[in-house]
C-alpha positions as CSV (number, residue, x, y, z in Angstrom):
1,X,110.9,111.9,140.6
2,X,113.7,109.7,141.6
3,X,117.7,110.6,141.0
4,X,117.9,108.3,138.3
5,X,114.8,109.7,136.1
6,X,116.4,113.2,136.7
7,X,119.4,112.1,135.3
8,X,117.7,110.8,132.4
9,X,116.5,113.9,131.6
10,X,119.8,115.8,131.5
11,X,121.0,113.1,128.5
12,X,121.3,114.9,125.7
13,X,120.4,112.3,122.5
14,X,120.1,112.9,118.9
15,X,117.6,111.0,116.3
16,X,119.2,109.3,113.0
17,X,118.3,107.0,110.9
18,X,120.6,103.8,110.0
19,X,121.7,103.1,106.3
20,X,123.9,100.4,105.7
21,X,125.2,101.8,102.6
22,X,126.3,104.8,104.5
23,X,128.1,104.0,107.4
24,X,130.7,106.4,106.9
25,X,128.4,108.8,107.0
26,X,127.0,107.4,110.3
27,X,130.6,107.5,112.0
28,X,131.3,111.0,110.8
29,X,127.7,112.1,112.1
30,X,128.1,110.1,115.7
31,X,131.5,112.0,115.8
32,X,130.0,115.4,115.5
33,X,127.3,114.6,117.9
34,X,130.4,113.5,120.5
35,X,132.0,117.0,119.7
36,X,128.9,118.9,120.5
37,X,128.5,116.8,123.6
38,X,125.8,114.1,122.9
39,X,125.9,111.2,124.8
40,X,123.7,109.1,123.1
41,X,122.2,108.1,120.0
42,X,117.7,107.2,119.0
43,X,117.4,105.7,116.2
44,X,113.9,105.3,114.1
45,X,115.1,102.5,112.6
46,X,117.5,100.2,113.9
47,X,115.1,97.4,113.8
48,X,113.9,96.8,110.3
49,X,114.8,98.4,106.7
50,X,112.0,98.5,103.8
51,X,112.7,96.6,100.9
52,X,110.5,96.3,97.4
53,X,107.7,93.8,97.8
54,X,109.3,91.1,95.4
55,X,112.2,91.1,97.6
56,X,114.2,88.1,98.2
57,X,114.1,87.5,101.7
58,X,113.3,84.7,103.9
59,X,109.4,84.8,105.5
60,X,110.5,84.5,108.8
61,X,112.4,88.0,108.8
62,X,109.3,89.8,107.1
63,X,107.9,91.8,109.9
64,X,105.0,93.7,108.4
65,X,104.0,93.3,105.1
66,X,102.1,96.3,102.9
67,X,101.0,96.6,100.0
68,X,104.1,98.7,98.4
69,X,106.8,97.5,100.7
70,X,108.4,95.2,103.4
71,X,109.1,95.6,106.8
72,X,112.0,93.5,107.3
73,X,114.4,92.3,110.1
74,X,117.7,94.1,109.5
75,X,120.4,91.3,110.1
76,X,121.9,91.0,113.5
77,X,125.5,91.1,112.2
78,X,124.3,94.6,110.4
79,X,122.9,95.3,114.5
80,X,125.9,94.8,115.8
81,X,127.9,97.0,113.3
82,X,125.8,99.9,113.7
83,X,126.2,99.6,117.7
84,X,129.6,99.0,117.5
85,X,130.3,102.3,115.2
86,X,127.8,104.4,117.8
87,X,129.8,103.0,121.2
88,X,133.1,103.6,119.4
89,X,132.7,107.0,119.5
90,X,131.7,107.4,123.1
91,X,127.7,107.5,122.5
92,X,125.3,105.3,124.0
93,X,122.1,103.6,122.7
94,X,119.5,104.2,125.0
95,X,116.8,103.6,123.2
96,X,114.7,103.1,119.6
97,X,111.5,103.0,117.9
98,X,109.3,100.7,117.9
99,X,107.1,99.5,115.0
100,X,103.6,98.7,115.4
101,X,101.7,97.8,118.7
102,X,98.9,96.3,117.2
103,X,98.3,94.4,114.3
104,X,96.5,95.3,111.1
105,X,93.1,95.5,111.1
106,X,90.7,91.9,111.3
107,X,93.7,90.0,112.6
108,X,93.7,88.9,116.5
109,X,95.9,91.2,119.1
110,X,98.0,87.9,119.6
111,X,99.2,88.4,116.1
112,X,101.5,90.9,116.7
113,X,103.4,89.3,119.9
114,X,105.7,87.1,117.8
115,X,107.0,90.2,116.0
116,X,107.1,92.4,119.4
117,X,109.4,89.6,120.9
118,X,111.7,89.3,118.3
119,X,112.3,93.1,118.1
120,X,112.9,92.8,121.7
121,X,115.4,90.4,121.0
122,X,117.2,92.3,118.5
123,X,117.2,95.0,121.3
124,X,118.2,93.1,123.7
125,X,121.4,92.0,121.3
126,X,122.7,95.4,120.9
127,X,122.0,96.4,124.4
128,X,119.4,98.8,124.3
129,X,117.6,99.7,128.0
130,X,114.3,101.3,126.4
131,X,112.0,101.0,123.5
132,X,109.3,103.7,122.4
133,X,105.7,103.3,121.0
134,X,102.8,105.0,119.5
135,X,100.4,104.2,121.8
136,X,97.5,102.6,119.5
137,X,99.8,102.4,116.3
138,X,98.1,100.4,114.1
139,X,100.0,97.9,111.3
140,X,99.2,99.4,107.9
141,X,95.8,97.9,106.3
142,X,96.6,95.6,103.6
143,X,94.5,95.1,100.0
144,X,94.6,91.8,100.3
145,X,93.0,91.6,103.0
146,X,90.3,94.6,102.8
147,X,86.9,93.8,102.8
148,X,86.1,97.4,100.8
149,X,88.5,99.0,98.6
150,X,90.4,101.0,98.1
151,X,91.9,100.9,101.9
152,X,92.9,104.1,103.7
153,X,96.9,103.0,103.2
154,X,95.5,103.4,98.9
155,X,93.5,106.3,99.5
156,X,96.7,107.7,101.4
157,X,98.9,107.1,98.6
158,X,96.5,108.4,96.1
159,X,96.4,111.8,98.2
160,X,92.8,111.5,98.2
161,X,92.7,112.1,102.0
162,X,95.0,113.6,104.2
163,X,97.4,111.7,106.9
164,X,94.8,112.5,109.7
165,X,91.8,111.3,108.1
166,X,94.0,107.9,107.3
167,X,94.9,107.6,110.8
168,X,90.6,107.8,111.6
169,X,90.0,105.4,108.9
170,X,92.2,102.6,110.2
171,X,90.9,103.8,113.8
172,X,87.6,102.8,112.2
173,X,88.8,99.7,110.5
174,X,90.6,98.4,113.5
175,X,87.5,99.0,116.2
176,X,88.1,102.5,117.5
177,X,86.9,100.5,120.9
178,X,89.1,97.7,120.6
179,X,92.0,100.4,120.3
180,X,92.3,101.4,124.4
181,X,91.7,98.3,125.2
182,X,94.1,96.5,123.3
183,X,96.7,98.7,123.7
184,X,96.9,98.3,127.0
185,X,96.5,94.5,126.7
186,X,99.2,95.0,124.4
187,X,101.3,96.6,126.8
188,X,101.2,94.2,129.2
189,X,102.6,91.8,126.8
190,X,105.2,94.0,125.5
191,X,106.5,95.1,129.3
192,X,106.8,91.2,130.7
193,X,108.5,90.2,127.5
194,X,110.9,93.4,128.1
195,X,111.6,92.6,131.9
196,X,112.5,89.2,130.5
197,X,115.4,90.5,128.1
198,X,116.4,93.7,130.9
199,X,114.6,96.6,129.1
């Protein structure tokens, strides 16, 4: 293992969540983590919030959609607020989590670059190094496009199976051999667009 990696591993970074309506609350948490000697901050969201699915917003910033909710783009001026409130209190950014690495079920692999690039350029604006996956994290299986209801993401809801038999199901839906496969293919993409931006 080289220096750097060691050093890597001696960061000590703390998970939160972003909301906008609460950025007080962010500050006052990213100040706490400086007094306790964090020096960085992972988010699980950074990239997207969840809205209703009559929201009004525009197509283009729709990530994912499911059948109770929106993935969408959080605003880069929103990015830029959160980052500067983290860096303001001496933390760093090193990394976030990543939504989906392959698309829903019956749609082609390719489908899902266009929203893997411009994550990775909503990364790249506020300066983050890394990004993290699920390897074979399937986008949620939508009604409207199910060929047999009700779909695992329904049957989920309905707690009529549990979260491990939905993960099987969509495993099934998807091609559980198409999974390794295109996750790797996936990968590939997801790394040269990366190198491209410096992540």
């Amino acid at each position: 293992m080289n220096k750097n990696s060691r050093d890597d591993l001696n960061r000590l970074v703390g998970t939160l969540g972003v909301d906008m309506k609460a950025l007080d609350v962010l500050d006052r948490q990213c100040r706490e983590m400086k007094a306790l000697d964090y020096v960085g901050v992972y988010f699980n969201n950074i990239f997207f919030t969840v809205e209703t699915v009559d929201a009004a917003c525009d197509e283009k910033d729709i990530l994912f959609r499911e059948d109770t909710c929106l993935i969408v783009r959080r605003p880069d001026a929103d990015l830029l607020k959160v980052a500067k409130i983290v860096r303001d209190n001496g933390l760093d950014i090193p990394s976030s989590h990543f939504l989906n690495l392959l698309p829903e079920p019956g749609f082609p692999l390719e489908t899902i670059f266009a929203t893997h690039e411009t994550i990775l350029d909503m990364a790249a604006l506020v300066g983050l190094k890394r990004v993290t996956t699920h390897v074979g994290g399937i986008a949620v299986p939508q009604a409207a496009h199910a060929k047999r209801r009700p779909t695992p993401a329904e049957e989920l809801v309905a707690k009529t199976i549990s979260y491990a038999e939905y993960t099987v199901r969509v495993r099934e839906l998807y091609g559980k051999d198409r999974v390794l496969p295109d996750s790797i293919a996936s990968y590939r993409h997801l790394c040269a667009e990366a190198a491209k931006r410096g992540i």
